[in-house]
N, C-alpha and C positions, 0 to 999 in steps of 0.2 A: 581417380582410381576407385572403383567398389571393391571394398571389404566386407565379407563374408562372414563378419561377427555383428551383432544388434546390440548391444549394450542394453540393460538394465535402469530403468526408471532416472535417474539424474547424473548416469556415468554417460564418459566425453572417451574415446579412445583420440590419441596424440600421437602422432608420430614425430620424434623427437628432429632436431635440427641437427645435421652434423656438427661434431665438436673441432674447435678450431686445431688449426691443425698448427698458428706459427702467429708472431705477435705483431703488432704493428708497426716494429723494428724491425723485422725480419727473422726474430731469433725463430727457430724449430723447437716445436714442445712435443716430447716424448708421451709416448701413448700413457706410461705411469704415471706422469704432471696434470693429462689433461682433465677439465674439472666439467663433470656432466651437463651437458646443456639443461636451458631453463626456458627454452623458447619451442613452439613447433608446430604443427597443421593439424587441425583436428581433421580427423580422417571417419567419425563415425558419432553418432549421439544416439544417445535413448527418446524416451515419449517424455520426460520430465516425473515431476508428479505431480498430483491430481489439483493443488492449489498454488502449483508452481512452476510454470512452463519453464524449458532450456532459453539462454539469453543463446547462448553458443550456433551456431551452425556448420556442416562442414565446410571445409573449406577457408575456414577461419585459423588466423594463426595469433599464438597466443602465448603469452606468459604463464609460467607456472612456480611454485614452490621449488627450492632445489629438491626436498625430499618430498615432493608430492608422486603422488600413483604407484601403481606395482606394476612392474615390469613384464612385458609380454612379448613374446617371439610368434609370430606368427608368419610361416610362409617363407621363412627366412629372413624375413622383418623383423628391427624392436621396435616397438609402441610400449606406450604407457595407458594403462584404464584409469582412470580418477573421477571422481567426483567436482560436478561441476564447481562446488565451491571452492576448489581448488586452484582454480584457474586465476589469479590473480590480473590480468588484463587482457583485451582484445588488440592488436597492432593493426 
């Protein structure tokens, strides 16, 4: 999928993973319970900067911070923008 936004020197946009929706028991977790995903597909990168290229590419799915990025609606989308040091691992 291309996304129509370029990100900024060493920002990743994510689109997050859906959150689960019921547990490995079978119980149902109510939309108030459930706890923001921390995984998801990088869907766009910057150029890096100039003495530090992006490790990330799109297409790549990845670990994040619970509280990493600022939240973005785009298209009827959410994604997160972040900073790639934010990303805590590649899967």
């Amino acid at each position: 999928m291309a996304l129509n936004i370029k990100p900024l020197s060493d920002r990743v946009i994510v689109e997050p993973a859906a959150a689960e929706t019921q547990t490995a028991s079978w119980i149902i977790i109510p939309d108030t319970a459930k706890e923001k995903p921390q995984k998801g597909v990088v869907v766009a990168v910057g150029n890096g900067k100039k003495d530090q290229p992006l490790t990330v590419k799109v297409g790549y799915t990845v670990l994040y911070g619970k509280y990493a990025g600022t939240d973005l609606k785009f298209d009827g989308k959410d994604y997160l923008i972040m900073r790639e040091d934010d990303i805590l691992a590649i899967i």
